[in-house]
N, C-alpha and C positions, 0 to 999 in steps of 0.2 A: 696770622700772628700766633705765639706758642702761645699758654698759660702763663709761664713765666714771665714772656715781654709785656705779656696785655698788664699783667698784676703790675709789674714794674713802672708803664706808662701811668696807669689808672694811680698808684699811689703818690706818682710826681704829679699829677692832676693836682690830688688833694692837697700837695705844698702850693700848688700854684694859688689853686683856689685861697688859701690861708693868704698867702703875702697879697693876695687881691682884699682880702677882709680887713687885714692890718693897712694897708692903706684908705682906703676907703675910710671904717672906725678903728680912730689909733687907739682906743682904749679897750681893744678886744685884747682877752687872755684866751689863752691856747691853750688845747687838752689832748686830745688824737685824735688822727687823722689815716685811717690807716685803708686801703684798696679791700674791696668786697667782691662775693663773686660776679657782680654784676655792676659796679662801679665804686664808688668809694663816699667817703663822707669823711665831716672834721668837725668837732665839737668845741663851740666858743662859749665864752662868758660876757658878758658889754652891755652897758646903759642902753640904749639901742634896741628898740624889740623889732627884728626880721620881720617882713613883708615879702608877698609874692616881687612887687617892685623892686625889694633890694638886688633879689635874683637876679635879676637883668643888668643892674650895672654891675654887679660882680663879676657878673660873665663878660661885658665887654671887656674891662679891667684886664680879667684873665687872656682874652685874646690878643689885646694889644701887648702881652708878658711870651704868647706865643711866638709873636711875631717877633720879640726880642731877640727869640733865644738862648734867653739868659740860662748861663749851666748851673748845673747841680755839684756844689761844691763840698765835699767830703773832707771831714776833719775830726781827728781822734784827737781826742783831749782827755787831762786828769778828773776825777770829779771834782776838785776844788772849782778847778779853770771854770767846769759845765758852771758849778753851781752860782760862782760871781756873774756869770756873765748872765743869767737869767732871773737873780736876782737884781741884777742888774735893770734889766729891763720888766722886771714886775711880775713876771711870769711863775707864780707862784703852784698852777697845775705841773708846769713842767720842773719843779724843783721837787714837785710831790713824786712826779716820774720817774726821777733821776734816784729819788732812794728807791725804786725798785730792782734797781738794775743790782745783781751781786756785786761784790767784792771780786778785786782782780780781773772783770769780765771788762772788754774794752767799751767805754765811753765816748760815742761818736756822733757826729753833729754835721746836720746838712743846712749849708747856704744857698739860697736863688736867691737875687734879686738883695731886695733890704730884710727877707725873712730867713730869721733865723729858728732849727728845730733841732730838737735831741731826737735822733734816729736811728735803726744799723740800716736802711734803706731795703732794698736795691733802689737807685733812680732811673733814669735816662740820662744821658750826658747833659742836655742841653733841653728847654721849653719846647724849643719848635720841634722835636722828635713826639709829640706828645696826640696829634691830628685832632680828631674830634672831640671838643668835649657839649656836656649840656648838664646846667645844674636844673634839678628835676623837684624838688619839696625840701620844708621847712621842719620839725620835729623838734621836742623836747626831750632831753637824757639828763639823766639824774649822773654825776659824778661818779664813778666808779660801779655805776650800776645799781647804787642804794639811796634806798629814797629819805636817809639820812643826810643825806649829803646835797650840796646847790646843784639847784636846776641849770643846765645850761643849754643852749641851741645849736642844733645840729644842721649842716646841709649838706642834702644831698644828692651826691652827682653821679655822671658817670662820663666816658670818656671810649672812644674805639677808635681803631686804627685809621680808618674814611669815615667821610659825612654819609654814604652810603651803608656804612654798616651802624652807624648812629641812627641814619635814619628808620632803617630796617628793626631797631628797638625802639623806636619812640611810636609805633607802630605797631609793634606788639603790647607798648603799653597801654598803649590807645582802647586795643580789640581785649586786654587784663580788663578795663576799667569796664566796659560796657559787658565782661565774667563777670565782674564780682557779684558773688555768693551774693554778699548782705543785701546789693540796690536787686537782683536777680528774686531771690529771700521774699523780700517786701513786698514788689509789685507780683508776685505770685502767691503771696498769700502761703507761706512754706514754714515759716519759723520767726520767732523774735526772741527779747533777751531787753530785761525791763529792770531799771534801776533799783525798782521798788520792790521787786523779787528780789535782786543781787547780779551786779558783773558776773558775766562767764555762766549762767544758767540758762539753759537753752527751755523756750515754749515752743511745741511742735503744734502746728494750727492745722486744720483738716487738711487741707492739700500734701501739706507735707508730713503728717500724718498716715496720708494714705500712700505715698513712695517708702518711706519709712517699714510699714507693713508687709510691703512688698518684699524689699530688702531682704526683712526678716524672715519673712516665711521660706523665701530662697534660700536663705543662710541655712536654714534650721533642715532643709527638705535634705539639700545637699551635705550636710553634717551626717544624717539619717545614713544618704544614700552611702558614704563612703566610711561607714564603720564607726563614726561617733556615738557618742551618749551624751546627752543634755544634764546640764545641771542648774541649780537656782539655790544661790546662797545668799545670808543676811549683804544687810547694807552696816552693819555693824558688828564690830568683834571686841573683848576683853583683852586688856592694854596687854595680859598675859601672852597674848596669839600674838602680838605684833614684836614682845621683845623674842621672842623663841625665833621669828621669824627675822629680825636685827631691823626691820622696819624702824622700830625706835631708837635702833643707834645711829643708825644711817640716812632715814629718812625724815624723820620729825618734821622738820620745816614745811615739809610737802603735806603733812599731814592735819587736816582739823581737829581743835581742839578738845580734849577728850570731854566726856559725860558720864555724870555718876549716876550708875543705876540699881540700886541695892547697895550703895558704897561701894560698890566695885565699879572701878575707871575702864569705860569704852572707848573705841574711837570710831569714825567713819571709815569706812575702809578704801584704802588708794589701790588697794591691788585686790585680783581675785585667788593668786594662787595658795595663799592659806589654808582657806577652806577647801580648795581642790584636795588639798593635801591632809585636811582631819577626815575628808572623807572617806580619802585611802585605806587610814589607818584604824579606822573603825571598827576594822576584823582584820584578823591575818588573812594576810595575800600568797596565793601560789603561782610559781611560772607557768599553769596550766591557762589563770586569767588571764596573763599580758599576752601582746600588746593591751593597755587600755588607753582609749583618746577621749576626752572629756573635754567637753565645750563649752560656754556660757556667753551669755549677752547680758554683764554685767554691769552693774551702774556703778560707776568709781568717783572719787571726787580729791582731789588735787588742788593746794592751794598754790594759783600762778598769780605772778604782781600784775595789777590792774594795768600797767604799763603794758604787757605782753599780749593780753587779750583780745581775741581779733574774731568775731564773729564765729561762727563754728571751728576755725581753725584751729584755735588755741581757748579752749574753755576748763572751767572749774570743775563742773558737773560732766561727765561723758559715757558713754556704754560701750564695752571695750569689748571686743568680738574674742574673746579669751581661746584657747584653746590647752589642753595639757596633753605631752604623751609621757604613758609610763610604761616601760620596756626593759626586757633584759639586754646585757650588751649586745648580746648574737643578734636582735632583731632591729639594734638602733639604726645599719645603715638600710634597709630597707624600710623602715618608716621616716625616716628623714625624705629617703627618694618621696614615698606617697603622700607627707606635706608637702614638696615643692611641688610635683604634677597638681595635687590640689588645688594649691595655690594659685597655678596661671592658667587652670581651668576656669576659676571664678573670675579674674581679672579678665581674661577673652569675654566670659558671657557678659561683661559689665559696660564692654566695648573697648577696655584699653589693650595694646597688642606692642608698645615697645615697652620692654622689661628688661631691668638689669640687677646683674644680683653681688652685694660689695659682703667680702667674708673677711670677715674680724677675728685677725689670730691671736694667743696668749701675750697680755701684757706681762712686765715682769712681775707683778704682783698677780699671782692667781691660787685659789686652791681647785684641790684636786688634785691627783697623781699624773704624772707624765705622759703612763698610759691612756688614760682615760681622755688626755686632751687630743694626744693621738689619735684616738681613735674616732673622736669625735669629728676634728678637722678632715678625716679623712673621709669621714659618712658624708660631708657638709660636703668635699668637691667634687666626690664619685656623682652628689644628685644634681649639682648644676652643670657637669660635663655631659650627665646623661639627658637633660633637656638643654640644651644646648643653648645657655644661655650666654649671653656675654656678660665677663665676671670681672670686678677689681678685688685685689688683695688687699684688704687695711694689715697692714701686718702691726701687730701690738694694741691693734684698735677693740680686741675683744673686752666684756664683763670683765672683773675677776674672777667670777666662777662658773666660766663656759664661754667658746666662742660661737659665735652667730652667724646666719648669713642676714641681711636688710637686703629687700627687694622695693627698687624703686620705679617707679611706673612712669611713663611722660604723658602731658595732657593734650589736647588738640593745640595748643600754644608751645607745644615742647619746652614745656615746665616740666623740670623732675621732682616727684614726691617721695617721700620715705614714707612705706609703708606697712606691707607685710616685713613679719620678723621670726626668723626662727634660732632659737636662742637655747645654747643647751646649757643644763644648772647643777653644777656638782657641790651649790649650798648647801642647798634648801633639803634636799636628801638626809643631809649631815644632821643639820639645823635640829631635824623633824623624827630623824632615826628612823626611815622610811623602809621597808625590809621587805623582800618575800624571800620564799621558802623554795627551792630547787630544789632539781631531780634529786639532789643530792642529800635530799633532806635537810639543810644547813639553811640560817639566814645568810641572804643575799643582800645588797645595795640595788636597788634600781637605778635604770637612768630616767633623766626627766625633763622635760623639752615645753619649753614655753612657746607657743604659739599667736601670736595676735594676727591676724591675715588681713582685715581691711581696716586693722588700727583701732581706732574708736568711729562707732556711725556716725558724731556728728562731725568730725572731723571728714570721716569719708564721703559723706552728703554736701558737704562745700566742696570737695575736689570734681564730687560728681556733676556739681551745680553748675562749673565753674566750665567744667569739662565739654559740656552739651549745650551752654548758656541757656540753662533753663529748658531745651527743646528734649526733652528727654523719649528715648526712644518709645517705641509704644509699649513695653512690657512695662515699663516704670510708669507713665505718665498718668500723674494724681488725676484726670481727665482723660479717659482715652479718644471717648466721639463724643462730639454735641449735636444734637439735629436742632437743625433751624428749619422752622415752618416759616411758610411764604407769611401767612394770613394766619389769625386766628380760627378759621374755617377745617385746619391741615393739623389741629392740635392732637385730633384724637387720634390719626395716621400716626404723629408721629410720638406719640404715646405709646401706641400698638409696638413700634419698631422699638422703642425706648425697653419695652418689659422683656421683648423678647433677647435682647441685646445682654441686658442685665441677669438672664435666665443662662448663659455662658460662664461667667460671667463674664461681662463687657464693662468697664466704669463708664456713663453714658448719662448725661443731663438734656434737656431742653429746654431750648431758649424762647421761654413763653413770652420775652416784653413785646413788649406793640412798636417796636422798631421796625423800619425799612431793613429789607433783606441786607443791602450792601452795608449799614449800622450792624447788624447781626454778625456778619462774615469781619468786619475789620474788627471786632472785639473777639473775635474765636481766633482769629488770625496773630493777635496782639497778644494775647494770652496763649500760646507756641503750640495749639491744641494739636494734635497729630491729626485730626481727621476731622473735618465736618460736612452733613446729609443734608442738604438743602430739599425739601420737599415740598408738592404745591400739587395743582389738581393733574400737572399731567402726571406727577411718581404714585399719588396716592389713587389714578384708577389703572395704571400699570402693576402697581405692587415692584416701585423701582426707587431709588434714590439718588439725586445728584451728586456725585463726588466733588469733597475739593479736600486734598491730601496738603500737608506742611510741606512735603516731598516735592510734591510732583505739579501744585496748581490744581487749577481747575480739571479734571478727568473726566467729566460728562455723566450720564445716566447709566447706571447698572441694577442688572437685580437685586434686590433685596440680599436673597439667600447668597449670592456670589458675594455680594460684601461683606458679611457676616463667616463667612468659608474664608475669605481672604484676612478678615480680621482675626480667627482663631489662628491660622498657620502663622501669621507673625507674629502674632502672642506667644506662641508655642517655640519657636525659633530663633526668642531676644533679641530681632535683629531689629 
């Protein structure tokens, strides 16, 4: 089935669903109801507080509606007509609806059943064109999106062409729940996020602490290797750096409230590329210095409604893998090529391998010269032709002041994520008066290229989480080996093996309780550890260790030093 039939079925779902709700409670008011990419949903108001329960007989409700066939009846009316007829019937969201719609723009209204909607559709003709559906959870939405406004209840569904391809998602949502980050998070001891600190603040707890390090140290090595420079700028700026930069005309909302320090008004800072850029200009620049690429793992902070907030997904607090290039034009299209190679070098070693890259060309509102966006679109698809990626056009979909390419990654659940971004800015140059000096002896404009590559880490640490469920390869893994001694008798053997392990280094704990071996093994095993050394008096007068691998099970007895040989090469190899 295409996109367009699925969305068209999926949103006549969501009228069905409604005319199931208005019958069932006549006192429900109706808000919207509109298909999603993954199913749809519809917002009511009603005495009546939804239960998992209600779901069910909504759903039969909707099936015996299926079985109807009742069509989907199309009807253009004046707004007078819309608006008696829904004042009519009470429906005071949908009269708030009806004045959004312009003047002279046609006014059209779909019938099923006994339920009436303001809509421009598409439908299906008839209920029974509609095959699977299943309404899936309950939710709270605020009115128009502001939490000024009444709360009303959402639910939501989804709907596929077969109960086979229904099935086939409720199935994947099944294997989503038993991903999620947060319950993953917790029983791993990886991260939390405490009322009493503030929504959307991330605590990083030893384990996840120690992936995190890892992370970093990669990031930083590989930034080294391919021609960057590090940098470390405040966590706050004078309100003067944010209006220069239009943050304050454009952004505000997103931004925490300023702090007087000496009487002069700071803010926190949501973005890194400011001080990228006072740093620039700290001294005159010549084209002899560019290319320069300047990186950061910067802590930003961003106010999102509590509504939004979703365990590391979506947080207040986050550390955003920045990156700048500043380049003359002659050199923009080969350093765009070496961000995107970059780019799906780091994404391969991290283990994700389907990647796709969406380029966002000139809305009609842009600055910058015509040239310049020329030439930029064209650096932008010379580097995704030449790694051969698969690419959609957003055409209009760019900034206003530079088009982008968005590189999205899919997870072991083929979830697509938005991630890496490279984003060119013919602003902030203006903004900032950013200049070097050419052969020519004359001030020049540079170009300038905002880089984020894994987004923000905690953002990218829930995808990674979510990615591996927890069982993270051996280069990551906050744990890489535990040795379990048989007996207390096998402490000091496996103590000896523990230092020398650590002298690699190796992350490597032992499990000193007075547990029975197989207690030992189903908690190493329960806790996703990549490797555990069961040792006892036959390893410890061999100078051998038992294997049992996440992989592979049980492996039986090997050398010490072969295991230790076999655990640096896949350390060394990300795999």
């Amino acid at each position: 089935m295409s996109e367009e039939c699925l969305h068209a079925m999926r949103h006549s779902a969501a009228h069905i669903m409604a005319a199931a709700v208005q019958k069932l409670f006549p006192d429900a008011k109706f808000d919207i109801g509109p298909s999603t990419e993954e199913g749809f949903y519809y917002d009511f108001d009603m005495s009546h507080r939804l239960t998992p329960e209600d779901l069910k007989e909504i759903e039969k409700e909707m099936r015996k509606m299926l079985g109807r066939k009742l069509p989907f009846e199309r009807m253009e009316v004046s707004r007078e007509e819309a608006h008696k007829k829904f004042a009519d019937l009470g429906q005071t969201f949908k009269l708030s609806r009806l004045d959004d719609i312009p003047e002279g723009e046609v006014v059209s209204l779909y019938q099923v059943g006994d339920f009436l909607d303001l809509c421009r559709g598409p439908h299906v003709e008839h209920s029974g064109q509609i095959g699977a559906v299943k309404l899936l959870s309950i939710a709270g939405s605020y009115f128009r999106g502001s939490e000024k406004n009444p709360m009303l209840q959402r639910i939501y569904g989804t709907a596929f062409a077969t109960k086979e391809d229904l099935q086939a998602y409720l199935d994947r949502i099944e294997e989503a729940k038993k991903r999620d980050h947060r319950r993953i998070g917790t029983e791993m001891e990886l991260f939390s996020t405490h009322e009493e600190i503030g929504p959307g603040l991330v605590c990083w707890h030893p384990n996840g602490a120690r992936v995190r390090h890892v992370i970093e140290t990669f990031w930083k090595d590989a930034h080294y290797a391919h021609g960057y420079e590090l940098l470390y700028t405040p966590h706050v700026g004078r309100a003067l750096l944010w209006e220069t930069s239009g943050h304050l005309d454009f952004y505000r909302e997103g931004m925490y409230s300023s702090m007087e320090i000496d009487d002069d008004p700071y803010y926190v800072k949501p973005m890194n590329c400011p001080f990228h850029i006072e740093i620039y200009k700290d001294r005159p620049r010549s084209y002899r210095e560019l290319p320069l690429r300047w990186a950061e793992l910067g802590t930003v902070y961003r106010y999102e409604k509590a509504g939004v907030l979703h365990g590391l997904l979506r947080v207040r607090g986050f550390t955003q893998d920045d990156a700048h290039i500043i380049c003359t034009p002659e050199q923009i299209e080969s350093e765009i090529q070496e961000v995107l190679r970059f780019s799906l070098y780091i994404w391969k070693c991290f283990g994700f391998k389907e990647i796709k890259a969406y380029l966002a060309t000139r809305p009609e509102k842009a600055v910058g010269d015509d040239r310049m966006w020329s030439q930029a679109l064209v650096s932008l698809e010379k580097a995704v032709r030449a790694e051969g990626i698969d690419c959609e056009v957003d055409e209009g979909g760019g900034a206003f002041y530079g088009p982008k390419i968005d590189l999205k990654i899919k997870d072991a659940l083929g979830r697509e994520w938005q991630t890496t971004t490279i984003q060119f800015d013919f602003n902030l140059p203006e903004r900032f008066d950013m200049t070097y000096i050419g052969q020519d002896g004359q001030k020049h404009r540079p170009y300038m290229v905002h880089r984020a590559l894994l987004g923000s880490l905690e953002r990218f640490f829930g995808i990674l989480v979510e990615h591996y469920a927890g069982a993270f390869p051996l280069w990551l893994a906050p744990e890489q080996v535990r040795i379990l001694p048989i007996s207390e008798k096998f402490m000091d053997y496996a103590e000896e093996l523990a230092a020398r392990l650590k002298a690699v280094p190796v992350r490597v704990t032992v499990d000193s309780e007075a547990d029975p071996i197989g207690a030992k093994i189903r908690r190493g095993r329960n806790q996703r550890l990549p490797y555990l050394l069961i040792v006892g008096e036959r390893e410890a007068a061999s100078g051998e260790v038992a294997v049992r691998s996440r992989a592979q099970g049980e492996e039986g007895a090997m050398p010490f030093d072969d295991f230790l040989a076999r655990v640096q090469d896949e350390i060394a190899a990300r795999s």
